[in-house]
C-alpha positions as a printed Julia matrix, in Angstrom:
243×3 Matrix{Float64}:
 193.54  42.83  -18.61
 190.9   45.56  -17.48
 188.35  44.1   -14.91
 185.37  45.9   -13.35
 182.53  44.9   -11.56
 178.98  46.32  -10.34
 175.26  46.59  -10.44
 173.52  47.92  -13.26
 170.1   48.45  -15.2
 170.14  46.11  -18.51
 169.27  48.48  -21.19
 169.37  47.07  -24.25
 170.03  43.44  -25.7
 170.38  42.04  -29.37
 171.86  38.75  -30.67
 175.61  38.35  -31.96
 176.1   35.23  -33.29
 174.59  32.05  -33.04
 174.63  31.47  -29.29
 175.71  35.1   -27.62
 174.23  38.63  -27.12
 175.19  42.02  -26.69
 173.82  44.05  -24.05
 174.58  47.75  -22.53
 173.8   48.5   -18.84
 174.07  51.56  -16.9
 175.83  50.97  -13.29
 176.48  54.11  -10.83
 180.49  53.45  -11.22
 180.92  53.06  -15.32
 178.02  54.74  -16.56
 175.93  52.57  -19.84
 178.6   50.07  -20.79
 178.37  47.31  -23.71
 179.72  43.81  -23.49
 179.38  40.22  -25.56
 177.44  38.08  -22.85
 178.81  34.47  -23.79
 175.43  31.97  -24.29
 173.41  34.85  -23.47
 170.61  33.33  -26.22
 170.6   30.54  -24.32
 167.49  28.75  -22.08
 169.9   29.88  -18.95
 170.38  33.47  -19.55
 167.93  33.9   -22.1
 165.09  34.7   -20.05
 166.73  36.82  -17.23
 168.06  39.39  -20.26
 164.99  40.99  -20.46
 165.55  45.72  -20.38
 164.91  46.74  -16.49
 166.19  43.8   -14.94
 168.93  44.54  -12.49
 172.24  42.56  -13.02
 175.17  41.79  -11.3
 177.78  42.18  -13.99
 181.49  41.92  -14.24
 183.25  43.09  -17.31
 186.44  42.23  -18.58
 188.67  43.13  -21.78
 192.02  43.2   -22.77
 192.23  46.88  -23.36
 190.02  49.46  -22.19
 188.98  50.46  -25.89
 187.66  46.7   -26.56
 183.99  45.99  -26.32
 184.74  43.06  -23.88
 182.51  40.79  -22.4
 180.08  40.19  -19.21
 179.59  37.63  -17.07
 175.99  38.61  -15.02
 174.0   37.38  -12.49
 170.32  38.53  -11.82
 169.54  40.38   -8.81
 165.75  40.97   -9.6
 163.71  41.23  -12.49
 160.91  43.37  -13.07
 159.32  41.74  -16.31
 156.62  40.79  -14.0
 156.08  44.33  -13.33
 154.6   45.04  -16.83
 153.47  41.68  -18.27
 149.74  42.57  -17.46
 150.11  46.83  -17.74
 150.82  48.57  -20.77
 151.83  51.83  -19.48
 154.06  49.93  -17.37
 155.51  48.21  -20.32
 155.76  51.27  -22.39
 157.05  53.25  -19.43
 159.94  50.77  -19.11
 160.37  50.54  -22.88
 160.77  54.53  -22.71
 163.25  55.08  -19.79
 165.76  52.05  -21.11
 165.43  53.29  -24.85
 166.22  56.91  -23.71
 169.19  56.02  -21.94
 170.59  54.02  -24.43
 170.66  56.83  -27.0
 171.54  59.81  -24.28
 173.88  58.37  -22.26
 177.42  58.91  -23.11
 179.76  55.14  -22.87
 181.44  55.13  -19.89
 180.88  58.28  -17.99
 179.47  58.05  -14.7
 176.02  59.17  -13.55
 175.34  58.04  -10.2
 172.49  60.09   -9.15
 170.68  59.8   -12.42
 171.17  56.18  -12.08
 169.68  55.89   -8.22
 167.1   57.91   -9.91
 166.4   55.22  -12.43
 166.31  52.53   -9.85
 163.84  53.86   -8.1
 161.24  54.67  -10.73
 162.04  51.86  -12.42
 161.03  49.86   -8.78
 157.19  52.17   -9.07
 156.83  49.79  -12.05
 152.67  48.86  -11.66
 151.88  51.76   -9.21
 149.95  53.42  -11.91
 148.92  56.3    -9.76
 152.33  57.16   -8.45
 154.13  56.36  -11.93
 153.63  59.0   -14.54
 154.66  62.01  -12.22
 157.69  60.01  -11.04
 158.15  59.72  -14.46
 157.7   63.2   -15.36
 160.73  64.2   -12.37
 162.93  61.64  -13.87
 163.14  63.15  -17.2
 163.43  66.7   -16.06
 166.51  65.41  -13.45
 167.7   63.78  -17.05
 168.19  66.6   -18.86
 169.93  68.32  -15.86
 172.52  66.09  -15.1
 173.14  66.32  -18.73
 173.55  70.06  -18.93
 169.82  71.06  -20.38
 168.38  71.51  -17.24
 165.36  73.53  -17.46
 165.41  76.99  -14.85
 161.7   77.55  -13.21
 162.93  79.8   -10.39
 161.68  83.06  -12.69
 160.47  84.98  -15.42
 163.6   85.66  -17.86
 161.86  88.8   -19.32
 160.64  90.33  -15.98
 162.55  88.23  -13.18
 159.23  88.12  -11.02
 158.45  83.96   -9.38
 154.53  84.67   -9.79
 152.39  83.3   -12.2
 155.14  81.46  -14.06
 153.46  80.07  -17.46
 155.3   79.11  -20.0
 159.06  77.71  -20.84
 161.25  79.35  -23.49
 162.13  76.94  -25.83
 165.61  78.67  -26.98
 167.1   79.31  -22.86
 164.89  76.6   -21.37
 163.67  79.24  -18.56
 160.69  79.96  -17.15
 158.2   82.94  -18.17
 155.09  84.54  -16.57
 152.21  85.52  -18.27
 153.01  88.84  -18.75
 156.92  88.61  -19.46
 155.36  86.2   -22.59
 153.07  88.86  -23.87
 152.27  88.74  -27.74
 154.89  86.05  -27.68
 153.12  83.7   -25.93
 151.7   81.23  -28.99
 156.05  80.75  -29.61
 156.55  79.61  -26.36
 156.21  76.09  -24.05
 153.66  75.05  -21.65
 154.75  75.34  -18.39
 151.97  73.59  -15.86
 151.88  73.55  -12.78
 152.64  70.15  -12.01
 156.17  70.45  -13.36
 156.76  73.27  -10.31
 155.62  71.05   -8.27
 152.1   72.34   -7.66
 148.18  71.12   -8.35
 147.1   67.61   -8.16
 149.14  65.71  -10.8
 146.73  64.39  -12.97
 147.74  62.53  -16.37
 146.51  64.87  -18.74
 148.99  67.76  -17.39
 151.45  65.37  -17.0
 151.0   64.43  -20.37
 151.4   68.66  -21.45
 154.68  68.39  -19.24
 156.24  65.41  -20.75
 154.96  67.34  -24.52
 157.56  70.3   -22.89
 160.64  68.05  -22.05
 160.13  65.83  -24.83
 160.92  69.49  -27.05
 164.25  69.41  -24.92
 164.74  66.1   -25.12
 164.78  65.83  -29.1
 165.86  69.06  -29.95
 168.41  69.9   -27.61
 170.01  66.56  -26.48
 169.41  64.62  -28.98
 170.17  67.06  -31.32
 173.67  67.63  -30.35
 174.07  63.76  -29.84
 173.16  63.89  -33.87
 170.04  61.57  -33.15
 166.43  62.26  -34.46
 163.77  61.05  -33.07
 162.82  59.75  -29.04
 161.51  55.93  -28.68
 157.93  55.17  -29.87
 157.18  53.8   -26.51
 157.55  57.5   -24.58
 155.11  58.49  -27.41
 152.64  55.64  -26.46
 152.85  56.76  -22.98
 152.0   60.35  -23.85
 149.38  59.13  -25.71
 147.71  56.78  -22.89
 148.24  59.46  -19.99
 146.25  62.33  -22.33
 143.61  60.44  -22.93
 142.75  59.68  -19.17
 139.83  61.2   -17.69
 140.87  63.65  -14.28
């Protein structure tokens, strides 16, 4: 019998059976992990397996290659956290979708999961939420090898005036390493160097940048297509903002 237990993000839910559900969660010790929960339908469990709420789950299985099963007990939800916001709700929608599709089974990511705890807990702080958001997805794609270089120009090597993002390396260029090449290249604003003011409609231009990493580099190799409609939503909403 194999036997684990831990904390983890609920990610994902759908019914098996009459009575049960399956759900994946991603905990700091096994990575995103699927397991039956028995009567997880039900009134009782029902409403506490909603994506973002934190579990305490314990997994068991006869042999490590089995799907197994949970037994979980809440430690907090956060569906209250987007009942009454929509980016909120999309925001969440985005973050559990992505990891479901990115994350490898059972391969451990504990920074990238304290990462997710905490913007997950910004949930209804709309003005510190999209660039927390923004700095989750770029520490995403590093801890799963596509991290994007900013520290200089591939073409020149100079720090200054860095503008744009090559889509094939994923590294920074300046204005004038990008030259008459510039239309073939990424955005790179400032916000996603960690400069300017932040506001949603650069955000939104950043999250248009990782999103190209995101779909055709990670995804990509995972064989996947396309990124959740909820991320897109959330694009959508931050653009049209006034600064």
């Amino acid at each position: 019998m194999i036997d684990w237990r831990d904390q983890g993000v609920l990610l994902a839910v759908r019914k098996h059976g009459e009575t049960s559900v399956i759900i994946e969660v991603f905990t700091p010790t096994q990575g995103r992990a699927a397991g039956i929960v028995r009567g997880g339908a039900g009134r009782r469990l029902g409403p506490i397996l909603q994506p973002g709420a934190q579990l305490d789950v314990e997994w068991k299985a006869r042999l490590e290659a089995h799907l197994g099963s949970f037994t979980v007990e809440p430690i907090r939800s956060r569906a209250a956290l987007v009942m009454s916001e929509r980016q909120a709700l999309d925001g969440l929608s985005a973050v559990c979708s992505i990891l479901s599709i990115c994350l490898p089974e059972r391969e451990p990511h504990a920074p990238l999961y304290e990462r997710t705890v905490d913007l997950l807990d910004l949930l209804g702080h709309s003005d510190l939420w999209p660039l927390a958001y923004l700095q989750w997805e770029m520490a995403l794609l590093e801890e799963l090898g596509y991290g994007l270089d900013l520290s200089a120009c591939a073409a020149t090597g100079v720090n200054e005036d860095l503008s744009f993002i090559s889509p094939k390396s994923g590294r920074a260029v300046s204005r004038e390493g990008a030259g008459a090449w510039a239309d073939r290249l990424l955005p790179l604003p400032p916000v996603m160097k960690g400069e300017g003011e932040a506001h949603d409609p650069e955000i939104a231009v950043a999250l248009g940048t990782t999103g190209f990493f995101l779909e055709h580099r990670l995804l990509a190799a995972l064989g996947r297509k396309a990124l959740p409609a909820a991320r897109q939503r959330l694009i959508a909403r931050l653009a049209a903002r006034n600064i």
